[in-house]
Steps between C-alpha positions, in 0.01 A plus 500: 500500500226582778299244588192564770454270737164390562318292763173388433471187262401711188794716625723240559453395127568849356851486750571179297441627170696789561808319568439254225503822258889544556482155264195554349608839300792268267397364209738174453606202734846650517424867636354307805813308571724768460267726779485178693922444458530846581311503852728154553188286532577135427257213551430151383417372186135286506442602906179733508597670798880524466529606159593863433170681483391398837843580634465791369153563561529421879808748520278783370198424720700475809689806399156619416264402810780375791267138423685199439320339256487120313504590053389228311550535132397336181464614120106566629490688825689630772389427837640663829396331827588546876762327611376191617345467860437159641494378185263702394553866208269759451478607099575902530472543059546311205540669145548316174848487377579771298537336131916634488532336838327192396735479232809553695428201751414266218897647362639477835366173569664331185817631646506792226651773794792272666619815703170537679483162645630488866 
C-alpha cells in the first residue's frame, strides 16, 4: 500500500488515516489480528499506548515520516503526539478509531488474541 506523507496538520491527519486503512479495509476483529500477527506487532493488553495499534501505528509513521512519534489509542480516537519534550507533546492528528479497530482492542483487551500480547 502507498501511503503519502503529509505535513501540515490537515495533512498530517490524512498520513494517519492512510495508514489506519491497512486495518480499516477488514471487516471482522480477526482479519486485524491476523495483519497485525503477520507484521509481528505485539503489545499490551489494557495499555493505550503499548497495545498493538499504536505499535503498529508508530512503526508506519516513522517508516512513513523519519518522526518518532507517541500513539495513544482507545476504542474512540487515535492520537499521535511528539515525543515528549520537557515534559511537554505537541498533538500532530487524531482520527476516530476505525469501528473494526475499535472492536479489535475491546477483543484484544479481554485477552481474546494471546499471541499478540508481548
Amino acid at each position: 500500500m502507498s501511503v503519502t506523507v503529509h505535513s501540515d496538520t490537515a495533512d498530517r491527519k490524512a498520513t494517519l488515516c492512510a495508514i489506519l486503512a491497512e486495518l480499516d479495509s477488514y471487516v471482522l476483529a480477526d482479519q486485524v489480528a491476523d495483519h497485525l500477527q503477520t507484521a509481528g506487532i505485539k503489545g499490551e493488553p489494557g495499555a493505550c499506548g503499548d497495545c498493538p495499534i499504536s505499535r503498529f501505528v508508530r512503526q508506519r509513521w516513522q517508516q512513513l515520516t523519519d518522526q518518532d512519534v507517541c500513539v495513544m489509542t482507545d476504542s474512540v480516537g487515535v492520537y499521535v503526539y511528539t515525543v515528549p519534550a520537557a515534559d511537554r507533546a505537541v498533538l500532530l492528528a487524531m482520527v476516530d478509531t476505525p469501528s473494526v479497530v475499535a472492536s479489535f482492542l475491546r477483543c484484544f483487551d479481554a485477552h481474546a488474541y494471546p499471541d499478540l500480547i508481548a
